[in-house]
C-alpha positions as CSV (number, residue, x, y, z in Angstrom):
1,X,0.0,0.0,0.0
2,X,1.2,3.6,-0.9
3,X,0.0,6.4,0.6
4,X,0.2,10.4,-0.5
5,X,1.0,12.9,2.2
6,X,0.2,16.4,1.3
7,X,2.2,19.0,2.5
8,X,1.0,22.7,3.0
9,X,1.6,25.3,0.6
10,X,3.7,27.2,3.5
11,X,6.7,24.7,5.2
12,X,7.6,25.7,8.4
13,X,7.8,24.7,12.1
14,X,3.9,24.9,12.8
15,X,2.7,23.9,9.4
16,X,5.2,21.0,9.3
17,X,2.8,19.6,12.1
18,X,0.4,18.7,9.4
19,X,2.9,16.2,7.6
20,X,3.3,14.6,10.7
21,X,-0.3,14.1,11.2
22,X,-0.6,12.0,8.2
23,X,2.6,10.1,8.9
24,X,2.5,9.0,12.1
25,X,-0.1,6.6,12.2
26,X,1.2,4.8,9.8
27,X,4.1,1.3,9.7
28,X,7.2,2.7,9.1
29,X,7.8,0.3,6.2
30,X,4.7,2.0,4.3
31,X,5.4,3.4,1.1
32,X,4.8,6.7,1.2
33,X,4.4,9.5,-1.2
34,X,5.5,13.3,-0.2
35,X,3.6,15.6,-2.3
36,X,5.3,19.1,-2.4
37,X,3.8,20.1,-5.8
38,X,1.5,22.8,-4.7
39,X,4.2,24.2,-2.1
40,X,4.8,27.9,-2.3
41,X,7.3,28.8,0.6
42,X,9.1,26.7,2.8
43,X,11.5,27.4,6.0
44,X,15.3,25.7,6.7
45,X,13.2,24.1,9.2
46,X,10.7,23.0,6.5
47,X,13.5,21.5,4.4
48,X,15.8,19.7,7.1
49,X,12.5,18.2,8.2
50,X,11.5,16.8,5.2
51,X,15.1,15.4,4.8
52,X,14.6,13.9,8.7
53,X,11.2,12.6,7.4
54,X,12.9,10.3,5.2
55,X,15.7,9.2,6.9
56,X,12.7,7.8,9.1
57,X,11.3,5.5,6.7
58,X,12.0,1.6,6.8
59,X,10.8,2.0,2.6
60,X,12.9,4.6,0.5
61,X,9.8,7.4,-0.5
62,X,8.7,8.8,-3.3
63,X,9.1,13.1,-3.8
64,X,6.9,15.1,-6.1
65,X,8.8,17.9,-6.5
66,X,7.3,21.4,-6.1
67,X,5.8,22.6,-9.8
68,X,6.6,26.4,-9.1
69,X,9.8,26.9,-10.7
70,X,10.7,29.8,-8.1
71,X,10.0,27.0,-5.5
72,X,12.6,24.5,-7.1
73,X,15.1,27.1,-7.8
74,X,15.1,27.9,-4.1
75,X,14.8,24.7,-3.3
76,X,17.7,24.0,-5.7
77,X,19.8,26.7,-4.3
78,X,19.4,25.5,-0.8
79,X,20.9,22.0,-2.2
80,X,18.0,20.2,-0.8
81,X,17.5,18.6,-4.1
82,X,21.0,17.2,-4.1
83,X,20.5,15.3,-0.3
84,X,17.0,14.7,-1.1
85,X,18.1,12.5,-4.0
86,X,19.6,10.1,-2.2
87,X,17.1,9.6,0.2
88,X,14.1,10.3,-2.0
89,X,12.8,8.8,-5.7
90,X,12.5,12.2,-7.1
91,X,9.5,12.8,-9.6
92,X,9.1,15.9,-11.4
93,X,11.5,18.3,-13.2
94,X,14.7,19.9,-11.0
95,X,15.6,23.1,-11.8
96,X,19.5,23.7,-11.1
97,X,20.9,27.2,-10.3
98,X,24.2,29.0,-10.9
99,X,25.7,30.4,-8.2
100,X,23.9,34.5,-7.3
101,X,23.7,36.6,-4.4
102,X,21.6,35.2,-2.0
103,X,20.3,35.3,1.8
104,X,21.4,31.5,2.4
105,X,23.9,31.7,4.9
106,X,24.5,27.8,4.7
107,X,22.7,25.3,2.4
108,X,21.3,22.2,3.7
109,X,24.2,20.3,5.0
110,X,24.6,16.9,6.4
111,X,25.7,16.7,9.9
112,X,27.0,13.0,11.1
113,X,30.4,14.1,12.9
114,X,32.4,16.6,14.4
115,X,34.7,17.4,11.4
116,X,30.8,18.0,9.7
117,X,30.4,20.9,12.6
118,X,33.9,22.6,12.5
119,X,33.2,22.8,8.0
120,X,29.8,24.8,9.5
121,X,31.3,26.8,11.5
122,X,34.3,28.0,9.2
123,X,32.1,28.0,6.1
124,X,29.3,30.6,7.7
125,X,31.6,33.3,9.7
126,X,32.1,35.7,7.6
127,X,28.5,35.1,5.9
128,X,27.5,35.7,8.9
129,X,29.5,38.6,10.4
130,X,27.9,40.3,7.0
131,X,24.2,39.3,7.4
132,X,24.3,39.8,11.5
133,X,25.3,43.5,11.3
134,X,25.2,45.0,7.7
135,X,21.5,43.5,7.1
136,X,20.1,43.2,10.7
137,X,21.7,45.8,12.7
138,X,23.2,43.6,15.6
139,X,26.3,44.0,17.5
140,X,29.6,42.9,15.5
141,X,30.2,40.5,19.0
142,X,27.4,39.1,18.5
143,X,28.8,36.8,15.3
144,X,30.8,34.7,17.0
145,X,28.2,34.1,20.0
146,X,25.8,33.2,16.7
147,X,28.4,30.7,15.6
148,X,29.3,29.4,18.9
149,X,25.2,28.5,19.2
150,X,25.0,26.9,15.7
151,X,28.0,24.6,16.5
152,X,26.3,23.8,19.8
153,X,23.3,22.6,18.4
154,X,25.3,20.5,15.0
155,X,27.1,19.0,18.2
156,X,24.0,17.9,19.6
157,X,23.4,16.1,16.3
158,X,26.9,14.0,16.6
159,X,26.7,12.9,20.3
160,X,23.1,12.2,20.6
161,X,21.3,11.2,17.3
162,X,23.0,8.3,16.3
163,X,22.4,8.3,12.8
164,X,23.0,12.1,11.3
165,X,20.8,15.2,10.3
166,X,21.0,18.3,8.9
167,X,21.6,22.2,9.6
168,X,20.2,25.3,7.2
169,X,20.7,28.7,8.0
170,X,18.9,31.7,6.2
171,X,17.8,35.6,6.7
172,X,14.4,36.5,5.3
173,X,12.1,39.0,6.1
174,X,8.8,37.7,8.4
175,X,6.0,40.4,6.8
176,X,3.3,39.1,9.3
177,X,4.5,38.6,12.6
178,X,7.2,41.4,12.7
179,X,5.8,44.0,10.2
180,X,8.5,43.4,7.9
181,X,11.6,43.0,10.0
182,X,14.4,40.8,8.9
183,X,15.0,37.4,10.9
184,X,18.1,34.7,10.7
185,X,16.9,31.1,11.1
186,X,18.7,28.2,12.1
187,X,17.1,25.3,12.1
188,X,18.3,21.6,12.8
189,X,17.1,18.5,12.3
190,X,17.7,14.7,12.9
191,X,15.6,11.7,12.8
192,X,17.6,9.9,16.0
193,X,17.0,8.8,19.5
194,X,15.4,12.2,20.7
195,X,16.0,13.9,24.1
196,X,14.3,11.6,26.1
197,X,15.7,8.2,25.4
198,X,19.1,10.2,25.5
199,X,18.7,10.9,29.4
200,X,17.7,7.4,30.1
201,X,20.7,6.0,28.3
202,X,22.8,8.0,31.2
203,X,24.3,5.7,33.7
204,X,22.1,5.5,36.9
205,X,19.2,7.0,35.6
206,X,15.9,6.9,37.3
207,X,12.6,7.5,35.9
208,X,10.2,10.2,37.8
209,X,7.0,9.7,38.4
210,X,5.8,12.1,35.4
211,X,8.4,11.1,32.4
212,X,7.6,11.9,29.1
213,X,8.9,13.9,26.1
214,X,7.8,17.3,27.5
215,X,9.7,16.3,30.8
216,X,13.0,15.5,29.2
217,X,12.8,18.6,26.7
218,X,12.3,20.8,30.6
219,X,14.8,19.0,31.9
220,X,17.5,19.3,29.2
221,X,16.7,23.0,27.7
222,X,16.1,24.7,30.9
223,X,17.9,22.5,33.8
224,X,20.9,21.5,31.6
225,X,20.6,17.9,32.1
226,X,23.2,15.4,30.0
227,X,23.7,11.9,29.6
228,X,26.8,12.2,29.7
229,X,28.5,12.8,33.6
230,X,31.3,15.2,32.5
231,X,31.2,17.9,34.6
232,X,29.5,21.2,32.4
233,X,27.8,18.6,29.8
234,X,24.4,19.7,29.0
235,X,25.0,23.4,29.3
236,X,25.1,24.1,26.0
237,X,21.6,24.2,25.2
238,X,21.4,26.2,28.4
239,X,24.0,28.6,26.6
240,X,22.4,28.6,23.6
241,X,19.3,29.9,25.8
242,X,20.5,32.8,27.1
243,X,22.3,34.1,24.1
244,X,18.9,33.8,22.2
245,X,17.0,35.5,25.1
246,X,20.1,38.7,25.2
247,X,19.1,39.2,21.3
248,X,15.1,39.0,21.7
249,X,15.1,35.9,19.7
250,X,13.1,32.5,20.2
251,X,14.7,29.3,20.9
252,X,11.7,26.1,19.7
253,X,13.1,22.1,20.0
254,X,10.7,19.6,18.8
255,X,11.6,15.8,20.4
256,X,9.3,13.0,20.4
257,X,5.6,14.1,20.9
258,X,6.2,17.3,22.6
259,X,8.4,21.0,21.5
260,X,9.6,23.3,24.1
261,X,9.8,27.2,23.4
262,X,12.4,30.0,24.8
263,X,10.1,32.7,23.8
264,X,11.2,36.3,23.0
265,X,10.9,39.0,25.7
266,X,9.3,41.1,23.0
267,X,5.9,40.6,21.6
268,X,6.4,39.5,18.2
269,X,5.6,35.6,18.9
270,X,2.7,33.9,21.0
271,X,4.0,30.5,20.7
272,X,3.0,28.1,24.0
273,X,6.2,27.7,26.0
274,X,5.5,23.6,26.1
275,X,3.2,21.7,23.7
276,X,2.9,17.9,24.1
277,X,0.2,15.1,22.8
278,X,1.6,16.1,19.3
279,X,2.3,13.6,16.5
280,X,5.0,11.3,17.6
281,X,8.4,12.1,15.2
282,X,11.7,10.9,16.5
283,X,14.9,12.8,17.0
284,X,15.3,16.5,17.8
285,X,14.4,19.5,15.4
286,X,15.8,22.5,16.6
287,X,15.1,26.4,15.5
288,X,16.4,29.6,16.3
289,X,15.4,32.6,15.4
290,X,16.9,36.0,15.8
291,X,15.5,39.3,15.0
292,X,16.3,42.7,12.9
293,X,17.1,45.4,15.6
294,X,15.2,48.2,15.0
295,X,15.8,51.6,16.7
């Protein structure tokens, strides 16, 4: 049996909640169908998903590419089409691109070790020190803090996934929910063994008496727990906190069948600082997002 999941005209965090919907009540060794044809915009988060989505499947599925050629030739540019076909049957016509000026501050990339981070991190400097404070008005100190959180979160990939995932890193400008401000996005994402199953591999580990997804996101973003015993693991994400809440931004992590939100001191997001009961998707998928500073 084969069946079609339809993905939203707009690919982002939220909407990506409708994929997963359709997906997870089904065996993971059912063919499935992505349908991107009718897909107008989509988010690095949007893209690294999909790419997450896939990796997930016990069957290799099938990709209807979008028809928009705009969509495809961002799409193209973003080299999702070029990690997509190896996890993907690709159906429908590929636009490719010649290298142009662009907001991508990093393409899709695969992440599976730590040589994969350190490549991240020396590829998007001076990208970023460009986009950071020529295009959104922040502090020059602020680009290595940025890269310092984007390495944090690729290493989260390596020790704790188990099997990959993929980092994407844009600027674009948000026309609804900050009036036409400019906004870099990091997003992450990895189909592996999630936050919570990562805590109850640490040695000596002992289940409360509420455990869930939602618990193990709290427990991890906000209380630093680790895994690992090393004294200072699992302060990263706690880093990564507090340089997203000095820059007004939004920290969202997606494990399991709950997300977790840092939300901004300011007023341009109304996102619920824990949601759980969602669709269950494994792995982490991780997104920052840091406004324009305005005067």
């Amino acid at each position: 049996m084969t069946t079609i999941i339809n993905v939203p005209h707009s690919l982002e965090d939220k909407s990506f909640e409708q994929v997963l919907d359709q997906v997870a009540p089904l065996p993971l060794d059912e063919k499935i169908i992505v349908d991107t044809r009718h897909a107008r915009w989509a988010s690095p988060y949007g893209l690294t998903a999909l790419l997450a989505l896939a990796q997930s499947r016990a069957e290799r599925p099938i990709l209807y590419v979008p028809e928009a050629e705009n969509v495809s030739t961002y799409w193209s540019r973003m080299d999702f089409f070029k990690h997509a076909a190896e996890l993907y049957e690709l159906q429908g016509r590929v636009k490719s691109t010649k290298a142009a000026e662009t907001s991508v501050l990093l393409e899709v990339t695969s992440i599976s070790k730590s040589d994969d981070v350190h490549s991240v991190v020396d590829k998007i400097q001076q990208r970023a020190q460009d986009a950071l404070v020529k295009n959104l008005n922040l502090d020059a100190k602020i680009t290595m803090r940025f890269t310092m959180a984007l390495s944090e979160v690729c290493q989260n990939i390596v020790e704790h996934a188990g099997r990959g995932g993929w980092v994407a890193v844009q600027t674009y400008t948000w026309r609804v929910r900050l009036g036409g401000r400019k906004v870099v996005v990091i997003a992450v994402a990895d189909p592996g063994i999630g936050f919570r199953q990562s805590l109850e591999s640490a040695p000596g580990f002992q289940r409360k008496d509420r455990w869930d997804d939602g618990q193990a996101l709290e427990e991890t973003v906000m209380r630093g727990a680790s895994r690992f015993r090393d004294p200072g693991r699992g302060q990263g994400l706690a880093g990564v906190r507090r340089f997203v809440g000095n820059w007004d931004g939004k920290l969202s992590i997606r494990s399991g069948t709950a997300r977790i939100a840092v939300l901004p001191k300011g007023d341009w997001d109304e996102d619920e600082p824990l949601v759980e009961d969602l669709s269950y998707f494994p792995g982490a998928q991780v997104q920052i997002t840091i406004p324009e500073r305005v005067a």
